[in-house]
MARVO-755916 format. One line per 4 residues: number of its first residue (from 1); their letters; for each residue x negated, y negated, z of N, C-alpha, C. Coordinates in pm, whole numbers, plus 50000, padded with zeros to 5 digits. Atoms other than C-alpha are relative to their C-alpha. Layout:
# residues N
NUM> A> X/Y/Z/X/Y/Z/X/Y/Z; ...
# end
This chain:
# residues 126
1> XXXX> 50026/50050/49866/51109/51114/50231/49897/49886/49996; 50106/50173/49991/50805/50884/50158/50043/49923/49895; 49967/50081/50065/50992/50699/49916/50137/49853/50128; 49915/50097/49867/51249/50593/50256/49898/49907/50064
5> XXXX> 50082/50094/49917/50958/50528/50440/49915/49911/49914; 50053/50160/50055/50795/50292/50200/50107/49896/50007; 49936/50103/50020/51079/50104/50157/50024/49956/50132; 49956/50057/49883/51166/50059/50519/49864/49908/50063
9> XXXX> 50163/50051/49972/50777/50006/50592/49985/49841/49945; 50035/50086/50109/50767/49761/50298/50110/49887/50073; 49966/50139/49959/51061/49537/50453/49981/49914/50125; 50006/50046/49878/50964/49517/50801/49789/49945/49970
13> XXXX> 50131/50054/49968/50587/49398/50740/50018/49872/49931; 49993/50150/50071/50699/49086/50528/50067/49959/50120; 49923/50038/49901/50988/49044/50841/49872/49919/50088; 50067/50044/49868/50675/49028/51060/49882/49893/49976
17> XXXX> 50081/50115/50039/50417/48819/50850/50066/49861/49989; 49939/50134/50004/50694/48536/50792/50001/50017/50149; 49955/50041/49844/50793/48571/51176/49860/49928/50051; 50123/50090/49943/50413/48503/51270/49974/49892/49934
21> XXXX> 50042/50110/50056/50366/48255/51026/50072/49860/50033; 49914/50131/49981/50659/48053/51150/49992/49936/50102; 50043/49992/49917/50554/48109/51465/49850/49884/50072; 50102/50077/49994/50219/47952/51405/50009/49859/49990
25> XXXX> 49980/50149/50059/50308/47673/51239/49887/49969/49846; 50096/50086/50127/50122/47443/50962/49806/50027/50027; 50126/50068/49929/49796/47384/51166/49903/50189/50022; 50077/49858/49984/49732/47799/51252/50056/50086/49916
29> XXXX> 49918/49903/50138/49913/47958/50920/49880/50074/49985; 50113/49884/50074/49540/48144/50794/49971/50080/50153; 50080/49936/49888/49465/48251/51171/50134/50059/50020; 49900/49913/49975/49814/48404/51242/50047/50096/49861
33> XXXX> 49990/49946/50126/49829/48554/50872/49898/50128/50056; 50130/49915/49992/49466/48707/50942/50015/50104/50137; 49988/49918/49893/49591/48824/51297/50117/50112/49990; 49904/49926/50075/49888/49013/51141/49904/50109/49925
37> XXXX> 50013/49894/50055/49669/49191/50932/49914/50090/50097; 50112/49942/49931/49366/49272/51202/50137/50098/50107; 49918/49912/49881/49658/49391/51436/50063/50133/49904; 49969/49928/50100/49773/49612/51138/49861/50113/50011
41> XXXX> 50111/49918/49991/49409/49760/51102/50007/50082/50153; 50063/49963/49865/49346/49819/51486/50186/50080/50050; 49867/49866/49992/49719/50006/51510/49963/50066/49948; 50014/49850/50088/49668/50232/51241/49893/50071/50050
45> XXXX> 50107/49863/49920/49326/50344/51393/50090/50046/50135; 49990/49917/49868/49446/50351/51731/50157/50134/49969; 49932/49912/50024/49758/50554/51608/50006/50120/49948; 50021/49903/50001/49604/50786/51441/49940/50084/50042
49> XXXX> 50111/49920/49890/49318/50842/51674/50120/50085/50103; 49913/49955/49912/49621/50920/51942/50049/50128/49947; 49922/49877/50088/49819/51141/51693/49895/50126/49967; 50097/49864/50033/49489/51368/51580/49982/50081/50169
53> XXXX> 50040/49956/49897/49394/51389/51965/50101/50141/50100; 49832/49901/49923/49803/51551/52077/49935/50082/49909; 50021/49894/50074/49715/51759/51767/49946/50080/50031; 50027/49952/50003/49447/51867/51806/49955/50076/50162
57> XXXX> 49979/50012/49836/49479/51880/52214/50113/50134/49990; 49918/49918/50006/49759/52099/52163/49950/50163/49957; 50062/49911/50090/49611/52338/51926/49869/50053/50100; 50099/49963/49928/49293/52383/52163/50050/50014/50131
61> XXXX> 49950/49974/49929/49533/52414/52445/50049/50171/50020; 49897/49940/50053/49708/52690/52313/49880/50112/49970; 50061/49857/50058/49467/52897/52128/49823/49950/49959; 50092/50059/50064/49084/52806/52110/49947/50028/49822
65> XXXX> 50019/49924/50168/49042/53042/51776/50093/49968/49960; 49958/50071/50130/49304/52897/51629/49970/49912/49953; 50055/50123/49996/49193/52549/51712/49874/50006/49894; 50111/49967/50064/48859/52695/51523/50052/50004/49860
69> XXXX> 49958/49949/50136/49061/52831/51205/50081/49887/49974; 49923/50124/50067/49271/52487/51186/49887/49915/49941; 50039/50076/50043/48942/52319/51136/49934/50069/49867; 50014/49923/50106/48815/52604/50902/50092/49962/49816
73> XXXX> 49896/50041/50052/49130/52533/50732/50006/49894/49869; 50055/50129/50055/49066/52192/50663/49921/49950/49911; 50138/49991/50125/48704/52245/50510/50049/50087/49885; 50016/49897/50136/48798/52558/50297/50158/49991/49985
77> XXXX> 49905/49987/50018/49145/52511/50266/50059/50173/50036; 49913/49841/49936/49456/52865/50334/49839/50121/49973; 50099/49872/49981/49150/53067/50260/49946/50022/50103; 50024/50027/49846/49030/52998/50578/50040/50161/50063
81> XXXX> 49928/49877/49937/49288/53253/50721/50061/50105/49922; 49972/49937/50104/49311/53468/50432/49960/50153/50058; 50054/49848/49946/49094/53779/50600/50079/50001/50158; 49913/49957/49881/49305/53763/50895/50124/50109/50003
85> XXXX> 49886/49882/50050/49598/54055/50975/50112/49844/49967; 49902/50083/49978/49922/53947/50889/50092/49968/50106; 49957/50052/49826/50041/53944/51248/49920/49898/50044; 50106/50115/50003/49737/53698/51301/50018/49885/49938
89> XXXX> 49976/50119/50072/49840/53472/51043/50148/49952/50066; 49826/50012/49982/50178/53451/51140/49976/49936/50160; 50022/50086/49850/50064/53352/51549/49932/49868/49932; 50119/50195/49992/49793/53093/51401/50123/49906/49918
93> XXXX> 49960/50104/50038/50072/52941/51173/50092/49937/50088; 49932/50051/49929/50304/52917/51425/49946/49910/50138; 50068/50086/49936/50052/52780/51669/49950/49821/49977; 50007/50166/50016/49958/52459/51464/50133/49984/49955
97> XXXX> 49879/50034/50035/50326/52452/51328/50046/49929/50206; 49938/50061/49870/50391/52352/51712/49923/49871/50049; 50104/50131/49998/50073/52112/51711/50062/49917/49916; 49929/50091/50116/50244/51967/51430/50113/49900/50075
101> XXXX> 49901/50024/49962/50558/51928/51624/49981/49870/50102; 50044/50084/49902/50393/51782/51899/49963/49865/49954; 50068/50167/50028/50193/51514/51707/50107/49953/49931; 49931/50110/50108/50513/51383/51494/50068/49967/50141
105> XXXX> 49941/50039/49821/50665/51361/51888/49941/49898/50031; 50053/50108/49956/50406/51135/51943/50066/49906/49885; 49954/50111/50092/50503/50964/51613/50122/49936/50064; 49838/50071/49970/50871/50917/51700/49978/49951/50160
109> XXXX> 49984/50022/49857/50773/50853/52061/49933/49810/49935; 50013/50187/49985/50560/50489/51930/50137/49909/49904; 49865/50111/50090/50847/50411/51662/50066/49990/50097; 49914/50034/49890/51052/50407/51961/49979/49847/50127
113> XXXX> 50070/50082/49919/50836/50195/52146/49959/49850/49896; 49979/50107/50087/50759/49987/51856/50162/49920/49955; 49871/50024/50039/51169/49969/51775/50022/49869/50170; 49945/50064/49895/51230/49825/52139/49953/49893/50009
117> XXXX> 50096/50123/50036/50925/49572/52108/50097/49958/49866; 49948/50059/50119/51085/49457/51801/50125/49953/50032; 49901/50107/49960/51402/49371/51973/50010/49944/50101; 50005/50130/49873/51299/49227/52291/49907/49907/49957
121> XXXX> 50089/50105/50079/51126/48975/51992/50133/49881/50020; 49868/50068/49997/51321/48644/52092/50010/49910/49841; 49941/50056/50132/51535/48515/51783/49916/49842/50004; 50043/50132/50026/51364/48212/51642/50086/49928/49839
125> XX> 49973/50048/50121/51484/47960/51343/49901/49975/49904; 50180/50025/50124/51243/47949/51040/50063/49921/49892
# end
């Protein structure tokens, strides 16, 4: 699976550095290069800030002690919920297994939004 998504990743960010660059022209080629990448930086935060927040929004929705043992989790890794029953483990996994669900929802919800932006991009000649 992350071998698809590199490659798909990998052809659409050259698509979009030539598009701005052609865009720019001669005269603003280093300032539309440089704004390609800053818009690159300032997505990925804001996307993942969004994506942790459903997560972890969900998860503290839902169950505050689990919300507690996901971050447990995190620091000490499955040991975390190791002294728990096994009816206990089995609600908390299925609790962030639905946080999970939720935040890749958000994922497919901006590729969607990013996909549509990408074709109401009007055709240019380069």
């Amino acid at each position: 699976m992350f071998g698809a998504t590199a490659c798909f990743m990998g052809t659409v960010m050259g698509v979009v550095q030539v598009t701005i660059q052609a865009v720019a022209g001669q005269r603003m080629l280093g300032t539309g290069a440089a704004m390609v990448q800053f818009s690159r930086s300032v997505g990925a935060a804001f996307g993942t800030a969004a994506v942790a927040a459903v997560l972890f929004s969900v998860l503290a929705a839902s169950d505050q002690e689990t919300a507690r043992l996901f971050g447990a989790m995190i620091d000490h890794g499955p040991d975390a919920i190791a002294a728990l029953t096994p009816a206990r483990q089995a609600v908390v996994q299925s609790q962030i297994g639905e946080a999970f669900r939720a935040a890749f929802v958000t994922v497919a919800a901006f590729t969607g939004i990013g996909a549509l932006l990408a074709f109401s991009m009007p055709l240019r000649k380069i």
